[in-house]
Each structure stands twice: as C-alpha cells, then as structure tokens.
mmCIF file of the N, C-alpha and C atoms, coordinates in Angstrom:
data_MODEL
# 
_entry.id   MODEL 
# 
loop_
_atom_site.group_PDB 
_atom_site.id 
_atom_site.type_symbol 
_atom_site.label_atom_id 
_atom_site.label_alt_id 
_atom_site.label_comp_id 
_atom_site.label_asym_id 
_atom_site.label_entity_id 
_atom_site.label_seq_id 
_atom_site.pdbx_PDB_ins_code 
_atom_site.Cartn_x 
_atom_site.Cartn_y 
_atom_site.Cartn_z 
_atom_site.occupancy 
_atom_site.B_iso_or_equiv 
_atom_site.pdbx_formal_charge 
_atom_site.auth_seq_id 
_atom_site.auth_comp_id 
_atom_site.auth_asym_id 
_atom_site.auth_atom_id 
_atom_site.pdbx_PDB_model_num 
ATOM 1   N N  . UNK A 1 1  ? 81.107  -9.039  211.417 1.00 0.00 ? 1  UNK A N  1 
ATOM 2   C CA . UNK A 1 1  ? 81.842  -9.818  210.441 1.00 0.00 ? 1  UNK A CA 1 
ATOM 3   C C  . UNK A 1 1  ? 83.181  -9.125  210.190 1.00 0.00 ? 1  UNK A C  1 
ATOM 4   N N  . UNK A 1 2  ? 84.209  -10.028 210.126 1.00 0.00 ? 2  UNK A N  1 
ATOM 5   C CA . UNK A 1 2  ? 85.577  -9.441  210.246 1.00 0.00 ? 2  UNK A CA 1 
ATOM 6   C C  . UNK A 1 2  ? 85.810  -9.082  208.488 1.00 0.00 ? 2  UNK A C  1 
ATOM 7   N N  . UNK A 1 3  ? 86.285  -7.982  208.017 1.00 0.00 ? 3  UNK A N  1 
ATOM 8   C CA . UNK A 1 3  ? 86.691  -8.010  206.234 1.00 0.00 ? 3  UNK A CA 1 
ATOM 9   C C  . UNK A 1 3  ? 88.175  -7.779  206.394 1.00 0.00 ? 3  UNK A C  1 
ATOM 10  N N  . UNK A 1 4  ? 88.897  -8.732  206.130 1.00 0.00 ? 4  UNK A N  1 
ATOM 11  C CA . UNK A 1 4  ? 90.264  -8.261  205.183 1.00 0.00 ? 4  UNK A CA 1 
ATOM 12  C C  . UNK A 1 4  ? 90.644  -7.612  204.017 1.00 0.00 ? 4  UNK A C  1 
ATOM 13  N N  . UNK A 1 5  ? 91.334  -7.054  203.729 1.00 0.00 ? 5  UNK A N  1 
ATOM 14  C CA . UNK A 1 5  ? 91.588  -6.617  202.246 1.00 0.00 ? 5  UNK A CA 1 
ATOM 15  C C  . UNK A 1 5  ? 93.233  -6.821  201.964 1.00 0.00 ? 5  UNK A C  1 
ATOM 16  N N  . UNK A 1 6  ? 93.578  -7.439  200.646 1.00 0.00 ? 6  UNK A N  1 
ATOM 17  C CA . UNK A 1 6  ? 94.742  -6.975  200.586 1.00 0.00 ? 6  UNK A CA 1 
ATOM 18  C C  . UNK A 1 6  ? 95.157  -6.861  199.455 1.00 0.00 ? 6  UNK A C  1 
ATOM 19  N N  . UNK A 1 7  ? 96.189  -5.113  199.019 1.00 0.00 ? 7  UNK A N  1 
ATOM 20  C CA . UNK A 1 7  ? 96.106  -4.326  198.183 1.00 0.00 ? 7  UNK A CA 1 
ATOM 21  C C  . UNK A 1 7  ? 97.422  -4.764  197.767 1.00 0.00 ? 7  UNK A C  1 
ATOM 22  N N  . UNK A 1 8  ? 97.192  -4.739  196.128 1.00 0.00 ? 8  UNK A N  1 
ATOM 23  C CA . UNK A 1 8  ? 99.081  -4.816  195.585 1.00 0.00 ? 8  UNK A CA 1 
ATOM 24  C C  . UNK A 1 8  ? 99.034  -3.978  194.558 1.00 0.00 ? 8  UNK A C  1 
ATOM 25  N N  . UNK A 1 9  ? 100.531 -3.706  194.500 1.00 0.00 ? 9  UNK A N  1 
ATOM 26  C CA . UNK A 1 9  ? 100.518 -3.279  192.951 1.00 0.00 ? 9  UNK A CA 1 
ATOM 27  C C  . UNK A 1 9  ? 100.329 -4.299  191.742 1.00 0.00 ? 9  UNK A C  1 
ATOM 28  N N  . UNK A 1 10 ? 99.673  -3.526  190.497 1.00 0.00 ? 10 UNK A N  1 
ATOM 29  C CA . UNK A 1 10 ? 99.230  -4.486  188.992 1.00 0.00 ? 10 UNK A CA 1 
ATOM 30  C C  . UNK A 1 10 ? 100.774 -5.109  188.656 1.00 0.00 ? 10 UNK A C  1 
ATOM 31  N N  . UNK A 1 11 ? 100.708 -6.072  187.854 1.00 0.00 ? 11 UNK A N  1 
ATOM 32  C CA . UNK A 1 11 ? 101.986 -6.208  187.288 1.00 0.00 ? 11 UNK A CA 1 
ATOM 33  C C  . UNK A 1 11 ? 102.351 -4.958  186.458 1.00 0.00 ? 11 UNK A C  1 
ATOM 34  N N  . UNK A 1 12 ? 103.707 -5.246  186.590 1.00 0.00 ? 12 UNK A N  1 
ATOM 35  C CA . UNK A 1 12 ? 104.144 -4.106  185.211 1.00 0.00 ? 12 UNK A CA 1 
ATOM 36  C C  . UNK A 1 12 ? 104.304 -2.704  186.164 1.00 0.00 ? 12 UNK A C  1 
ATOM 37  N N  . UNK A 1 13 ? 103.802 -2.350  187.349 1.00 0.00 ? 13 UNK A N  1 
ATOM 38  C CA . UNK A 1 13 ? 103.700 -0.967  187.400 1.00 0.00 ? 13 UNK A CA 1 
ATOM 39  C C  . UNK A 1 13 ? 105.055 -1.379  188.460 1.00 0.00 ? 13 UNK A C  1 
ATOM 40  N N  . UNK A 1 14 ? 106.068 -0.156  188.526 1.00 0.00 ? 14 UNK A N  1 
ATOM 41  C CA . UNK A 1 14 ? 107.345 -0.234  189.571 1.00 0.00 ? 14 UNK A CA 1 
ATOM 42  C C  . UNK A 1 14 ? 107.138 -0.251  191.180 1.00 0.00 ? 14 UNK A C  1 
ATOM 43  N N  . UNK A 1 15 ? 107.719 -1.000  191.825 1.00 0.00 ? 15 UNK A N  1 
ATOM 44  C CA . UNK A 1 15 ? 107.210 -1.201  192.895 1.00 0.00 ? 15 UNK A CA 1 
ATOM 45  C C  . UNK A 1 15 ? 108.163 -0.793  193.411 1.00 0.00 ? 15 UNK A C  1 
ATOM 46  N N  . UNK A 1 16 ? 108.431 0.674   194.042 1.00 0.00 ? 16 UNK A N  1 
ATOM 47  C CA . UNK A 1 16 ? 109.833 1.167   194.408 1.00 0.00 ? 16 UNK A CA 1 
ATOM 48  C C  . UNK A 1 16 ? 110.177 0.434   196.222 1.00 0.00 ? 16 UNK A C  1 
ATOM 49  N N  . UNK A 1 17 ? 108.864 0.532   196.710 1.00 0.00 ? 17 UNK A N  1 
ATOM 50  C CA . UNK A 1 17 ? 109.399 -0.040  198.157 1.00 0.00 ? 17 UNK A CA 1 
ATOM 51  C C  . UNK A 1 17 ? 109.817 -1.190  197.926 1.00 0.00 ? 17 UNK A C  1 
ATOM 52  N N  . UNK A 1 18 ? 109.093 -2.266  197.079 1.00 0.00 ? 18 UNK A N  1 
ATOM 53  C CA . UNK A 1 18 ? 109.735 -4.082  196.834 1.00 0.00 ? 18 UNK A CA 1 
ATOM 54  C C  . UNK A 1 18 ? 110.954 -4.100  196.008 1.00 0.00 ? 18 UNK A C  1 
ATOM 55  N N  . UNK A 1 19 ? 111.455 -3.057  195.523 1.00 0.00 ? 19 UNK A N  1 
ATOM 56  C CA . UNK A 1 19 ? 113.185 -2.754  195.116 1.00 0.00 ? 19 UNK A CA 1 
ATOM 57  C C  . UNK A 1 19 ? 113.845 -2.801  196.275 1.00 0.00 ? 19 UNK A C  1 
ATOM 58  N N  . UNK A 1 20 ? 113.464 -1.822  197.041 1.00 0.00 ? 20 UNK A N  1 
ATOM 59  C CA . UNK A 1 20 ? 114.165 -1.323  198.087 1.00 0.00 ? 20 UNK A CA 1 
ATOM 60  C C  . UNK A 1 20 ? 114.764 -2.532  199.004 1.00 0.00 ? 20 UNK A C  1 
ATOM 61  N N  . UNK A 1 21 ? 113.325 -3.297  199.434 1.00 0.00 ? 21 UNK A N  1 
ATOM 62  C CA . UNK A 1 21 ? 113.664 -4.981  199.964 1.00 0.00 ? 21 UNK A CA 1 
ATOM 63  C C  . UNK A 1 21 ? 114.543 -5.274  199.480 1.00 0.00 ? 21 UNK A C  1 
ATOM 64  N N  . UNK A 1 22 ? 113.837 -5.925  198.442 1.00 0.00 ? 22 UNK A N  1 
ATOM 65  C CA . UNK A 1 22 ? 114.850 -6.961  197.558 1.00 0.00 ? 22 UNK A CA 1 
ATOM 66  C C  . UNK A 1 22 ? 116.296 -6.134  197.759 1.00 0.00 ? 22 UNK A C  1 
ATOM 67  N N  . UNK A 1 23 ? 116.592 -4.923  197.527 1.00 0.00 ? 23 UNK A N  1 
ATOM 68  C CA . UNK A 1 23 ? 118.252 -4.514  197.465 1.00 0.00 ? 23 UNK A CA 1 
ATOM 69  C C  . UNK A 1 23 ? 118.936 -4.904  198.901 1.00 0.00 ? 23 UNK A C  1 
ATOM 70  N N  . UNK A 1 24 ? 118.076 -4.714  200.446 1.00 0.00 ? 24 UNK A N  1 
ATOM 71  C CA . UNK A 1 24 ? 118.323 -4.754  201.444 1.00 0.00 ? 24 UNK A CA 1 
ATOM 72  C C  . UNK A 1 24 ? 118.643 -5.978  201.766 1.00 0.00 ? 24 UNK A C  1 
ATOM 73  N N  . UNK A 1 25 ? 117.503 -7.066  201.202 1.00 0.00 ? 25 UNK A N  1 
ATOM 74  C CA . UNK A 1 25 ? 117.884 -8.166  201.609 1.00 0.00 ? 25 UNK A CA 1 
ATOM 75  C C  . UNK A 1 25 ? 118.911 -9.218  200.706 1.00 0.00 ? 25 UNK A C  1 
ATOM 76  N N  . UNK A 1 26 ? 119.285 -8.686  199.764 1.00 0.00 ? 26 UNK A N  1 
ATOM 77  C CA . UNK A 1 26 ? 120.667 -8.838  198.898 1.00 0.00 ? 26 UNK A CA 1 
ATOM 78  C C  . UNK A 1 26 ? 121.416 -8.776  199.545 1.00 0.00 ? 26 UNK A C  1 
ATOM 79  N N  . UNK A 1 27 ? 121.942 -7.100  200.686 1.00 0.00 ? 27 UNK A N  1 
ATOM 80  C CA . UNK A 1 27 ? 122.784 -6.849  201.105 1.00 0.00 ? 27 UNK A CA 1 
ATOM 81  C C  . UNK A 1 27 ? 123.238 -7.388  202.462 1.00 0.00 ? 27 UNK A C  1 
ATOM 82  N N  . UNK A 1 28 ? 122.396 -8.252  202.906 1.00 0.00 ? 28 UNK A N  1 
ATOM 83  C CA . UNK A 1 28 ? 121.871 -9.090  204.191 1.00 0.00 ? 28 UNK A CA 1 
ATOM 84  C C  . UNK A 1 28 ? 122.585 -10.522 203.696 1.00 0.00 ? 28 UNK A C  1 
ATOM 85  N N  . UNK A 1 29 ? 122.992 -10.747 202.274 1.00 0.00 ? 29 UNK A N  1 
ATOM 86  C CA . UNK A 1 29 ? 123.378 -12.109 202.171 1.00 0.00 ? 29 UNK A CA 1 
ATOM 87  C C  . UNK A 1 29 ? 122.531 -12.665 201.192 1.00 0.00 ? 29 UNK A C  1 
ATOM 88  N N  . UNK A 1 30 ? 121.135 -12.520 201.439 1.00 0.00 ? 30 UNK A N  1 
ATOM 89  C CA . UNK A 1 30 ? 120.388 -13.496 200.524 1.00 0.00 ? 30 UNK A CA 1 
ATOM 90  C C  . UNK A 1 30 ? 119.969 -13.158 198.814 1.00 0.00 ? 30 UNK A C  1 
ATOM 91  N N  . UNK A 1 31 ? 121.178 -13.230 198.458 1.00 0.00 ? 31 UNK A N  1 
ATOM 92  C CA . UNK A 1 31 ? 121.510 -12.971 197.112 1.00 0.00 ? 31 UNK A CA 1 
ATOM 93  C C  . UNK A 1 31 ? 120.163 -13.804 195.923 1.00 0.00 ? 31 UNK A C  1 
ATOM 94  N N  . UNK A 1 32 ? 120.080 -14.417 196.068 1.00 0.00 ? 32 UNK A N  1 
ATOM 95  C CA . UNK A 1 32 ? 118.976 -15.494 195.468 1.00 0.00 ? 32 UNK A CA 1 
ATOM 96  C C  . UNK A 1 32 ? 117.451 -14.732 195.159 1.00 0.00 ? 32 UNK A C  1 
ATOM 97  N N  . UNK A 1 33 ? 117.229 -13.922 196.021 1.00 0.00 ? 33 UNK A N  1 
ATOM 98  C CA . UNK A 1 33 ? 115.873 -12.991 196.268 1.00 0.00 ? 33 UNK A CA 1 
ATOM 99  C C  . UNK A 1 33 ? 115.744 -12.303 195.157 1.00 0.00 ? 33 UNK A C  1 
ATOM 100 N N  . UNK A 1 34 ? 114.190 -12.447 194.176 1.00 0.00 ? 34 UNK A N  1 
ATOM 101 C CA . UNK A 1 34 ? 114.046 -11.413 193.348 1.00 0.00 ? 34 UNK A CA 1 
ATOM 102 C C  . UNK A 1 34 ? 112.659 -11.343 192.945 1.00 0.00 ? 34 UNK A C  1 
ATOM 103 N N  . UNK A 1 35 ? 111.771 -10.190 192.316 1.00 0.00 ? 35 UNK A N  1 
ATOM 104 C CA . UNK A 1 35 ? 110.827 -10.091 192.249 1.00 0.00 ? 35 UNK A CA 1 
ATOM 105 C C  . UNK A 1 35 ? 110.390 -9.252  193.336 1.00 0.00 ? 35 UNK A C  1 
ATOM 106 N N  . UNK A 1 36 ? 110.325 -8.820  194.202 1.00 0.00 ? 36 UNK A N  1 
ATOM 107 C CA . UNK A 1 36 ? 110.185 -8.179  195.561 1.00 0.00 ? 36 UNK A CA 1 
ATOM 108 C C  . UNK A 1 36 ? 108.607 -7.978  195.645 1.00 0.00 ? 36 UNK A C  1 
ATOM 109 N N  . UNK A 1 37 ? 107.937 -8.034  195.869 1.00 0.00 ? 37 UNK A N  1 
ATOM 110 C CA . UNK A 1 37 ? 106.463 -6.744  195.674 1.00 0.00 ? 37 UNK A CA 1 
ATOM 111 C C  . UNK A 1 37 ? 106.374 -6.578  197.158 1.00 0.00 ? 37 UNK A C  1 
ATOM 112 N N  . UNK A 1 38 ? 105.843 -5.629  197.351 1.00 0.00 ? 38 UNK A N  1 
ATOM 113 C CA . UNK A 1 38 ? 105.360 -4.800  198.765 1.00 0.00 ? 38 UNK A CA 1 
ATOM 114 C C  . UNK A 1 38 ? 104.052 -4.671  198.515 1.00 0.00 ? 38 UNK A C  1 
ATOM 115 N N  . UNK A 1 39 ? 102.916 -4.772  199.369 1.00 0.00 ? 39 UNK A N  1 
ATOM 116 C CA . UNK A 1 39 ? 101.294 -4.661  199.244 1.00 0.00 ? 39 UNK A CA 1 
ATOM 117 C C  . UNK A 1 39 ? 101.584 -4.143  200.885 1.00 0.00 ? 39 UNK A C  1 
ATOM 118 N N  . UNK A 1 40 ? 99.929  -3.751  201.075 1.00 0.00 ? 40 UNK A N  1 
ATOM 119 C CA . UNK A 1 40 ? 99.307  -3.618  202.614 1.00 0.00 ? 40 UNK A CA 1 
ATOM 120 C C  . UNK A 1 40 ? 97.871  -4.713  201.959 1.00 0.00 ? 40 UNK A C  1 
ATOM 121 N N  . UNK A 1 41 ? 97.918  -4.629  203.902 1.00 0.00 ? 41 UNK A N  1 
ATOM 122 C CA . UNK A 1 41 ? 96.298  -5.093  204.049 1.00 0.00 ? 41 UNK A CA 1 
ATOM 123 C C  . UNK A 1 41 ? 95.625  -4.362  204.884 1.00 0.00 ? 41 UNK A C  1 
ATOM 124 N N  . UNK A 1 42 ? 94.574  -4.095  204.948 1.00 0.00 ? 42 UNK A N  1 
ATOM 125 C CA . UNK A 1 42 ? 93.479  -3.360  206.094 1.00 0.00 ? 42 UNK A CA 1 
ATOM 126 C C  . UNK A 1 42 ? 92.369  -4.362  206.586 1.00 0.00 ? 42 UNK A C  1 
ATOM 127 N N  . UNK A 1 43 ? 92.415  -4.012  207.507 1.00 0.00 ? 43 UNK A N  1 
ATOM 128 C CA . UNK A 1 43 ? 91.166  -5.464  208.496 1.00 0.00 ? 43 UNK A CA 1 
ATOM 129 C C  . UNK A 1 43 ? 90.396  -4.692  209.386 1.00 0.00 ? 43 UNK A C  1 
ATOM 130 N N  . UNK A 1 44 ? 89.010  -4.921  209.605 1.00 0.00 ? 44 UNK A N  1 
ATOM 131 C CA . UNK A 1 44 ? 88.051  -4.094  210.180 1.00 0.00 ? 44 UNK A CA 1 
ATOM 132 C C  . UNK A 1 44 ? 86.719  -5.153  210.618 1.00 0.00 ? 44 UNK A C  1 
ATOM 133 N N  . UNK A 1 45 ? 86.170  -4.476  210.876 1.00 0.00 ? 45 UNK A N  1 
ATOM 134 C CA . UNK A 1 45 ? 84.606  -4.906  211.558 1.00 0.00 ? 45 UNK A CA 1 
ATOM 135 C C  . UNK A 1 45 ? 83.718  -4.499  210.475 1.00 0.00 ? 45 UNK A C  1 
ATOM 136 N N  . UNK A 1 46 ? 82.618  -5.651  210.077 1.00 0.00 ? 46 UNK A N  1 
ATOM 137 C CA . UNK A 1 46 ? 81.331  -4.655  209.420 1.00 0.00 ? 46 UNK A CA 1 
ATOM 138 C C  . UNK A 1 46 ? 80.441  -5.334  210.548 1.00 0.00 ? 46 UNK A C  1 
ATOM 139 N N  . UNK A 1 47 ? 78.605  -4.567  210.758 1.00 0.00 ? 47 UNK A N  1 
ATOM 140 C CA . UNK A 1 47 ? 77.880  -4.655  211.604 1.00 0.00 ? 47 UNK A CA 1 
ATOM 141 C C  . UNK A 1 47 ? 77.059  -5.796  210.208 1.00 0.00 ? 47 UNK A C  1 
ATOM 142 N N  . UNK A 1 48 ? 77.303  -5.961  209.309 1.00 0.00 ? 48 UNK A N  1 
ATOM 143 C CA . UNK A 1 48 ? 77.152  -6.322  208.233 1.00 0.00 ? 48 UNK A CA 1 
ATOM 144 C C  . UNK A 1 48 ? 77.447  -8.254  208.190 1.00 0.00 ? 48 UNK A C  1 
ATOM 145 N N  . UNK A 1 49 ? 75.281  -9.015  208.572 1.00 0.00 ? 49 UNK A N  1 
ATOM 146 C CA . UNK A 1 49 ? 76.126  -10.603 208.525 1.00 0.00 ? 49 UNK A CA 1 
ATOM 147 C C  . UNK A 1 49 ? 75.684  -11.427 207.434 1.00 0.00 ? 49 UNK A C  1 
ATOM 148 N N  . UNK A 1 50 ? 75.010  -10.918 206.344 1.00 0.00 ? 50 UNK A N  1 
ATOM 149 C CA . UNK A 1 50 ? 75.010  -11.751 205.426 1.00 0.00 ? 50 UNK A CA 1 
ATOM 150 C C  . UNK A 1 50 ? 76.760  -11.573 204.559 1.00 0.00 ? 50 UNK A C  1 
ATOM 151 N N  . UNK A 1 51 ? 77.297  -12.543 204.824 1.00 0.00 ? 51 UNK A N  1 
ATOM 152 C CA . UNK A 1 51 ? 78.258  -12.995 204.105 1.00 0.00 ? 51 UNK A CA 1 
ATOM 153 C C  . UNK A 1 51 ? 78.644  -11.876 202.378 1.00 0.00 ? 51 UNK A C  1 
ATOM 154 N N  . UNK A 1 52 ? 77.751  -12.188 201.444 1.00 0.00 ? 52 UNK A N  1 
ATOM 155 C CA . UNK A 1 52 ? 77.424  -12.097 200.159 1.00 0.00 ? 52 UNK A CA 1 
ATOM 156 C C  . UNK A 1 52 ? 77.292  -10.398 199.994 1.00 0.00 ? 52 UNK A C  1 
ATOM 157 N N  . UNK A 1 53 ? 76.973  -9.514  200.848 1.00 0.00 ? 53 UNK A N  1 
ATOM 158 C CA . UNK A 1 53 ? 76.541  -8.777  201.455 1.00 0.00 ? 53 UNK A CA 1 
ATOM 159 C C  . UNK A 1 53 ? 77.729  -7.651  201.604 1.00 0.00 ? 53 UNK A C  1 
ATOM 160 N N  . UNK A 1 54 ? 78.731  -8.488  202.526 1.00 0.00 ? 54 UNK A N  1 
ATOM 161 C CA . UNK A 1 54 ? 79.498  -7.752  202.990 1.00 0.00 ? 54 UNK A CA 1 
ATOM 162 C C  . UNK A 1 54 ? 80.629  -7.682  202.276 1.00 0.00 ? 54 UNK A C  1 
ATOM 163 N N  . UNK A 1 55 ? 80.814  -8.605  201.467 1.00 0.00 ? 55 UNK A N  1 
ATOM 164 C CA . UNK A 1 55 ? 81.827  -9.166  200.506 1.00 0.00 ? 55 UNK A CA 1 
ATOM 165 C C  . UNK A 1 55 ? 81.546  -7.268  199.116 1.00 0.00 ? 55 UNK A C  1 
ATOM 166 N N  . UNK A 1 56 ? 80.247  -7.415  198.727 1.00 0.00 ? 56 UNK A N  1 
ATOM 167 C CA . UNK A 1 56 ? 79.685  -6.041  197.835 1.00 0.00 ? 56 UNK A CA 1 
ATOM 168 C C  . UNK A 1 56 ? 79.938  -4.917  198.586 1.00 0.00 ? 56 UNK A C  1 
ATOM 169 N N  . UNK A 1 57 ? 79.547  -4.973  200.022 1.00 0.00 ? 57 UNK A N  1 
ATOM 170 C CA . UNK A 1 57 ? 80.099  -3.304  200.291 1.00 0.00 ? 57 UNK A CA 1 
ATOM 171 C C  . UNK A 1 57 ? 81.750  -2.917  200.376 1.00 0.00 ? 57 UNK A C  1 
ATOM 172 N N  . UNK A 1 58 ? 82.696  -4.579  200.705 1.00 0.00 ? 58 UNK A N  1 
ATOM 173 C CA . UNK A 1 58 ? 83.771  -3.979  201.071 1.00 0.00 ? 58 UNK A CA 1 
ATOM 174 C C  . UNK A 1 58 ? 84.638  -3.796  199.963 1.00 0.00 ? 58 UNK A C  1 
ATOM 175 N N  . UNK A 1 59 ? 84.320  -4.537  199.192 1.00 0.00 ? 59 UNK A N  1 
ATOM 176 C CA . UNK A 1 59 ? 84.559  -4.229  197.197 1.00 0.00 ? 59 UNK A CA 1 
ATOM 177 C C  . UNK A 1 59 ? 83.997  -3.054  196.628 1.00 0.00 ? 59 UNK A C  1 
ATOM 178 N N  . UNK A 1 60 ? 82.992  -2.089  197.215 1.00 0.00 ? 60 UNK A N  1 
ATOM 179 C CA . UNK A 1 60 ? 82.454  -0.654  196.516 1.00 0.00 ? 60 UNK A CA 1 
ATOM 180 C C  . UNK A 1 60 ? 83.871  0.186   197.650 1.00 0.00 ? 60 UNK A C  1 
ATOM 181 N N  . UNK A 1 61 ? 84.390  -0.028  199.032 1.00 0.00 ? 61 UNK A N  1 
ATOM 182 C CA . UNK A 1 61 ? 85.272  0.492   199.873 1.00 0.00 ? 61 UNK A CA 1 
ATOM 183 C C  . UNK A 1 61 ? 86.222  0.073   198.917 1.00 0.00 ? 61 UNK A C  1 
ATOM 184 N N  . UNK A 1 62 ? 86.719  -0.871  198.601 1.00 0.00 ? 62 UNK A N  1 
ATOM 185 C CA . UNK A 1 62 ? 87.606  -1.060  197.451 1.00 0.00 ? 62 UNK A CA 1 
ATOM 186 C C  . UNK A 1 62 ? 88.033  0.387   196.271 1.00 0.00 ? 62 UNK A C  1 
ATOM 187 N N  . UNK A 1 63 ? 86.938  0.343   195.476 1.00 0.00 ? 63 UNK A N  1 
ATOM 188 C CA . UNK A 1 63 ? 86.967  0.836   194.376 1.00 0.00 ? 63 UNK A CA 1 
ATOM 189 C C  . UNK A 1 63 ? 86.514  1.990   194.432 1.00 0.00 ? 63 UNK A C  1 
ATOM 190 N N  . UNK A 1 64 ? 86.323  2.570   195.748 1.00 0.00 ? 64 UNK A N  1 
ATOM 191 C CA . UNK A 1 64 ? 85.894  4.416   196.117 1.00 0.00 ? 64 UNK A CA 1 
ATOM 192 C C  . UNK A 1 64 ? 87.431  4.581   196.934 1.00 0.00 ? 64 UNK A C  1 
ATOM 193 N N  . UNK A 1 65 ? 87.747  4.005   198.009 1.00 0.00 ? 65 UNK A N  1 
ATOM 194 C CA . UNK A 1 65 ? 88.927  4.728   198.568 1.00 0.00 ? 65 UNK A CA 1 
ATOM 195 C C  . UNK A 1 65 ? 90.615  3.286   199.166 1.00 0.00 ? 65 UNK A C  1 
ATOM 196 N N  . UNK A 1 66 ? 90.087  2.587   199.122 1.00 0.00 ? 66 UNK A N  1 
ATOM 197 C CA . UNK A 1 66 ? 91.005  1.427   199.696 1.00 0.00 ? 66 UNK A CA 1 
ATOM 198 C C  . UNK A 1 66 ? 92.006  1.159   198.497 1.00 0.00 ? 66 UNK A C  1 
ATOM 199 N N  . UNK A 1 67 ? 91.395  1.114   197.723 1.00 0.00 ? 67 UNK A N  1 
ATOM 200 C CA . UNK A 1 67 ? 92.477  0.432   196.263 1.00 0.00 ? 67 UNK A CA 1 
ATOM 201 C C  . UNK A 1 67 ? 92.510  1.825   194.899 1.00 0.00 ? 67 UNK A C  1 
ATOM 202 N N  . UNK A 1 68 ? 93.759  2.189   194.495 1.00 0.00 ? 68 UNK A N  1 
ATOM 203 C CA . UNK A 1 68 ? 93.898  2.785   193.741 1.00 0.00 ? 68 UNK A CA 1 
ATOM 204 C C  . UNK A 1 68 ? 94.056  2.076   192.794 1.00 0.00 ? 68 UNK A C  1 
ATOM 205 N N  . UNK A 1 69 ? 92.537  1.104   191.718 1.00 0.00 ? 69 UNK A N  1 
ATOM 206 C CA . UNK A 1 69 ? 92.545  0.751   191.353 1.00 0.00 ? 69 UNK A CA 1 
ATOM 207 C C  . UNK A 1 69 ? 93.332  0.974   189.722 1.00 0.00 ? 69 UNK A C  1 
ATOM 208 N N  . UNK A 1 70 ? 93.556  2.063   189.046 1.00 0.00 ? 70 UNK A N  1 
ATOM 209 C CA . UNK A 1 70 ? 94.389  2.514   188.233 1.00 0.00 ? 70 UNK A CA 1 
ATOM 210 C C  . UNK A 1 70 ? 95.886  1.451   188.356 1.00 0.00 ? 70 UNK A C  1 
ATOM 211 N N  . UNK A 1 71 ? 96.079  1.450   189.448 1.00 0.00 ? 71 UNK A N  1 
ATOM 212 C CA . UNK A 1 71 ? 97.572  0.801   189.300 1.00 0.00 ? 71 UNK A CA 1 
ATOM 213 C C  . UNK A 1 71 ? 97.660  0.008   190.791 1.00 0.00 ? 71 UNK A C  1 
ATOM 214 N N  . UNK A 1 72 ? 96.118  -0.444  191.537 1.00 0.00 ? 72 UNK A N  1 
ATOM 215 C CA . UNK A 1 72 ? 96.260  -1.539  192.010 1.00 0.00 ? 72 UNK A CA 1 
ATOM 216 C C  . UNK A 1 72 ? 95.543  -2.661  191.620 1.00 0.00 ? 72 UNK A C  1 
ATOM 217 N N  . UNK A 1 73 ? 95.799  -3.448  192.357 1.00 0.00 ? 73 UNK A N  1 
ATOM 218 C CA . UNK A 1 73 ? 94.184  -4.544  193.040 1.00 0.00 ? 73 UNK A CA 1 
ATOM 219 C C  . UNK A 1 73 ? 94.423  -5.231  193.904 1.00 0.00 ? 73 UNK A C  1 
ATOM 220 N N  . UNK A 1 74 ? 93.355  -5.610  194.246 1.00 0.00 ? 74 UNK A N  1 
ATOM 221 C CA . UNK A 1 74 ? 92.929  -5.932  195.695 1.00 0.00 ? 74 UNK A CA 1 
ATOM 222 C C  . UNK A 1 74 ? 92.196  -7.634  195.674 1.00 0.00 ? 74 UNK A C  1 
ATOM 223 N N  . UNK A 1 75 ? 92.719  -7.870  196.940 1.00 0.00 ? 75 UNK A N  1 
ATOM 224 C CA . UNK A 1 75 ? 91.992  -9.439  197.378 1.00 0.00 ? 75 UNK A CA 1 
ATOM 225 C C  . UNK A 1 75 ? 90.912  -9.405  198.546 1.00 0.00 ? 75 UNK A C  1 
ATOM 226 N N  . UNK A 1 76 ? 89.396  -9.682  198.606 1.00 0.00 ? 76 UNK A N  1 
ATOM 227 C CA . UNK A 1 76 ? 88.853  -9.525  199.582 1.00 0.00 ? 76 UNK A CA 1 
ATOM 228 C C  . UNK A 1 76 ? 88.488  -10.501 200.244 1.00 0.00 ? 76 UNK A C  1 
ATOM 229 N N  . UNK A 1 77 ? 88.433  -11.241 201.394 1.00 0.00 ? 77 UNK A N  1 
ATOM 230 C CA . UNK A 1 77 ? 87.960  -11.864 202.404 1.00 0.00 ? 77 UNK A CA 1 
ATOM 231 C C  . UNK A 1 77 ? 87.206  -11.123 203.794 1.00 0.00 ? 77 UNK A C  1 
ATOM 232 N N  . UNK A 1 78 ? 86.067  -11.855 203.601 1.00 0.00 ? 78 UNK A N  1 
ATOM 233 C CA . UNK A 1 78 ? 85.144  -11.581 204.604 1.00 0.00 ? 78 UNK A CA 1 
ATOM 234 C C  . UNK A 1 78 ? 84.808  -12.863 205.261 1.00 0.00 ? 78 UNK A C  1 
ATOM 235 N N  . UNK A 1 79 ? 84.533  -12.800 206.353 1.00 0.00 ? 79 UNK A N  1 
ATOM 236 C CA . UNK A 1 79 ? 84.133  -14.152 207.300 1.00 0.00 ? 79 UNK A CA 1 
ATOM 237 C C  . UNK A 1 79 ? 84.165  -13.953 209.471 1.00 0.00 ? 79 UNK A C  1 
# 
C-alpha cells in the first residue's frame, strides 16, 4: 500500500523558505503573489493492506518522527 504524507507549517508560525519564494517570484515579475507557504511530502511503501490500518501506523510515523507536530501538521493518504 502506497502512504503519502504531506507536512506544512501551522498557521501563524514564519515560514522563512515561503518568504523567500514569494520575494523571488516578485522579483520574476509576478508581483500579485502572496501568502507563500513551503511544505514537503514523503511517499513510501507499507507491507501493510488493510486500508484503516495503515492510515494508524502512518499517523503514529507522523507524530514520532515525520511531523514536528509543535509547529507542524500533516495530511495523510494511503491507498
């Protein structure tokens, strides 16, 4: 079963790389651009096929090492 994850920063906390964009792509012309955020995602294999299952382990991977939940969160898809 394939799991996606994808990690952002909370509102409110500074998102220095989605500044950085947003300033770059200002300087590119597209003046209009604002709000920026920058996230990752991580995508993997589980041996793992109940659905319901895999969705709980990759949400405990979440909240032990994938997401610095303090000042992230995370979106999970499994399928």
């Amino acid at each position: 079963m394939r799991a996606k994850v994808h990690v952002f920063l909370k509102p409110g906390v500074l998102d220095v790389a989605g500044k950085a964009v947003e300033n770059a792509l200002h300087g590119l012309g597209w003046s209009d651009v604002s709000g920026v955020r920058v996230g990752r995602t991580v995508e993997f294999d589980l041996s793992q096929t109940d659905p319901l299952a895999a969705e709980a382990e990759v949400k405990a991977m979440c909240e032990k090492l994938l997401a610095n939940t303090v000042i992230e969160s995370y979106r999970v898809e499994v399928g």
